[in-house]
N, C-alpha and C positions, 0 to 999 in steps of 0.2 A: 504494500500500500504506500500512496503518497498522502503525507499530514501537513499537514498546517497547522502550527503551532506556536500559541500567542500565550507567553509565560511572563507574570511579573516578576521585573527586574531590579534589585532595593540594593543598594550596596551597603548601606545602615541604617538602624534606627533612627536616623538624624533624616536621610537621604528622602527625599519627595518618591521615588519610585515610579513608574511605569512599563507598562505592557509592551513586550517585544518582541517580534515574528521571527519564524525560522521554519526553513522546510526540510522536511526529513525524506527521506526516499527510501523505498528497500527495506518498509518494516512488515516484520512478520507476523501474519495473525495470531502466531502462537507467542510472541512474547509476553509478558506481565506488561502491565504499565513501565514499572521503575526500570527493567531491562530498557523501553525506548528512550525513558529518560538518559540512562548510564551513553545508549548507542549516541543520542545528540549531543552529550557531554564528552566523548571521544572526537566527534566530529568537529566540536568547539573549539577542542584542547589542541588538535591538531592545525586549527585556521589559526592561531595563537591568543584565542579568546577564553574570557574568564568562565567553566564553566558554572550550572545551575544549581548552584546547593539548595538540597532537599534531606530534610530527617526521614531518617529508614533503617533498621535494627533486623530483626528478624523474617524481614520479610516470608512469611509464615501467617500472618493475621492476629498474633499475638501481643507486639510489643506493643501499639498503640501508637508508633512513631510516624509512620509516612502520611502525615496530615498536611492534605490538598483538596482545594475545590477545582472540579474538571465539569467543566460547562456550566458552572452556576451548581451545582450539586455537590456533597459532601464526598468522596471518596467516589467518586464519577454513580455511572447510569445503572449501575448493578445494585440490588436490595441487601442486606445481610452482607459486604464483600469492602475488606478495607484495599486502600489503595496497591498495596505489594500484591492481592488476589487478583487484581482485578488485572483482565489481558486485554488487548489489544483487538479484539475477534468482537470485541462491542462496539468497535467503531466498524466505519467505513472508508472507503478507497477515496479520498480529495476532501477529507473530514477537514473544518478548521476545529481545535479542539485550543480552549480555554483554560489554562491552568494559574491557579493562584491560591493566594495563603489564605489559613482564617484569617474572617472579617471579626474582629472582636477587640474594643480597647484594654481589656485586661489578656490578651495574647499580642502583644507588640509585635511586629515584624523584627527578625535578627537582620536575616539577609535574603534576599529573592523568595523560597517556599518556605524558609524556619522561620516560627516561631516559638516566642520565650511562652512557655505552656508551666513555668514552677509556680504560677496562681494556684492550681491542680496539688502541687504536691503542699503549699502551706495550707488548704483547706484541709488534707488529710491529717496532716503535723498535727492541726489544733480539736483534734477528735476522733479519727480514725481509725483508732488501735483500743485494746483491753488493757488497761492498768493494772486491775487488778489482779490478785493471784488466783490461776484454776488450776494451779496443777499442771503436771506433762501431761505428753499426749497419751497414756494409756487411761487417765483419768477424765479429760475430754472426750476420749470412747466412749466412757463409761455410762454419760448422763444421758436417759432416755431423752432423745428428739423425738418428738412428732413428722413424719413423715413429708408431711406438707410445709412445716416451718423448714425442714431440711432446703425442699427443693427453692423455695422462695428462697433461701440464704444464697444457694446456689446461683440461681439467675441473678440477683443481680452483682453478686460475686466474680460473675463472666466480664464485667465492665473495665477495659481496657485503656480506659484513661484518653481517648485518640485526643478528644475534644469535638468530636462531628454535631455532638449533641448542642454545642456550643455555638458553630459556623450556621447551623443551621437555625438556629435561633434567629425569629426579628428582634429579638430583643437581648439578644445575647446572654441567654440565663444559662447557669450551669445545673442547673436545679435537677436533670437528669442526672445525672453523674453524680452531684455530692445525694442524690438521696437510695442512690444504689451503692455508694458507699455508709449510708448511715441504716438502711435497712436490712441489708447482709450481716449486719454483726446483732441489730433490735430481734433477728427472726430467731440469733440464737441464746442459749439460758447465759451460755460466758458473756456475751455483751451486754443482759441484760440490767447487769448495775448501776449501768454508768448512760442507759440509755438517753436518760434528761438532758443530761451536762452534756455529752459527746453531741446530740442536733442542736440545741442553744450555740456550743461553741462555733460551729462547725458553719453553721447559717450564719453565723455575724462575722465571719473568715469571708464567707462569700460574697456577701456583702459589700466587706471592707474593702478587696480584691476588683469591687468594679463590674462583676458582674450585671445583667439585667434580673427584673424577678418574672417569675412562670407564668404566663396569661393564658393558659392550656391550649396553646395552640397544637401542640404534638408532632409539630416537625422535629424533634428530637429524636423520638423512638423510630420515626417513619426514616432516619438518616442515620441510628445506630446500628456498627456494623456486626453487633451483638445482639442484635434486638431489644435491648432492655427495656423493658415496659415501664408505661408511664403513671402505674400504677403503685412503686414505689413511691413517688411523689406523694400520692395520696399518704400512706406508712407514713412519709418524714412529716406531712401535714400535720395526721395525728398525734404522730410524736411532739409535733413543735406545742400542739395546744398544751397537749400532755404535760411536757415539761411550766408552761406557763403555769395550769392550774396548779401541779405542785408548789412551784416558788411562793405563790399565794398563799397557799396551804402552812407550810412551813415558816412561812413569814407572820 
């Protein structure tokens, strides 16, 4: 196939940035996405130009790294499929194809496709773990789960950090993501000490971070490449009331 490829181009955070064209020739439908990128990035290197930096780790669907929007879409035109999955074989032959960074003021552009996404990791810092002591792992076997809090801890456990939940936002909330991090640990008995304190801290992280807040629009779930449902939201909801009425309580 022949592309047409219009990628934003940032030299830094400082830099104004803009979108800039290149044609590619000779890509094959079976490559991944990031393979075409790496092929234009040879092609670049070799005209003596600066290649396209872009984050990407395991390309495998796991590490949450190669975060890009490809035509206005979160990790391109595939449902469930982050951007290292996604191949080539979804486009077509004279495609112009669109690439650029999250749109989001708490993920600043670094440089052309990276962005700074450690908004993500100080939301987790100020809540996202068990403090307190349960014992190893043969004693965490031990405490009967319910079956259904199991799988719920699960799903949204599968949450990979990309940030798609984020780009995809009009309003740029991450409210999908921290609340699949605050209801994976509420669905089990070991998180459920601290469940008050860890969504109070954890929402005013987000908050604080620049985030937008949730107007249930659901383009989040409809652009996670894990599917996480938007139903955790609801869990953190509960929780956040949760926590409020105790404070009162206790006060």
């Amino acid at each position: 196939m022949k592309l047409t490829l219009h990628i934003w181009r940032q030299k830094s955070r400082t830099d104004a940035g803009k979108l800039a064209s290149y044609q590619l020739d000779n890509v094959s439908p079976d490559m991944s996405f990031l393979e075409m990128l790496d092929t234009l990035n040879e092609q670049l290197m070799k005209e003596g130009n600066d290649p396209v930096a872009f984050d990407h780790d395991c390309r495998e669907g796991i590490c949450g790294s190669c975060a890009m929007m490809i035509n206005g879409l979160a990790h391109g035109p595939e449902r469930a499929t982050t951007t290292c999955q996604l191949h080539m074989r979804s486009f077509f032959d004279g495609q112009h194809v669109y690439i650029e960074p999250w749109r989001a003021g708490a993920f600043p552009v670094i440089k052309d496709l990276v962005c700074d996404r450690s908004a993500f990791d100080r939301i987790v810092q100020s809540g996202g773990f068990v403090s307190v002591n349960t014992g190893g792992a043969p004693d965490g076997n031990a405490l009967p789960v319910p079956k259904m809090a199991a799988d719920r801890a699960m799903d949204a456990a599968e949450c990979i950090g990309c940030g798609a939940c984020v780009a995809a936002c009009p309003n740029a909330s991450a409210m999908l993501y921290l609340s699949a991090k605050v209801s994976h640990l509420a669905q089990m008995p070991q998180g459920d000490a601290e469940r008050y304190q860890r969504v109070r801290s954890m929402v005013a992280t987000h908050d604080r971070e620049g985030f937008g807040h949730c107007t249930n629009i659901n383009e989040c779930e409809a652009a996670c490449p894990k599917e996480i449902s938007v139903e955790h939201i609801a869990q953190l909801n509960r929780d956040f009331i949760g926590s409020t009425v105790s404070a009162v309580v206790k006060g």
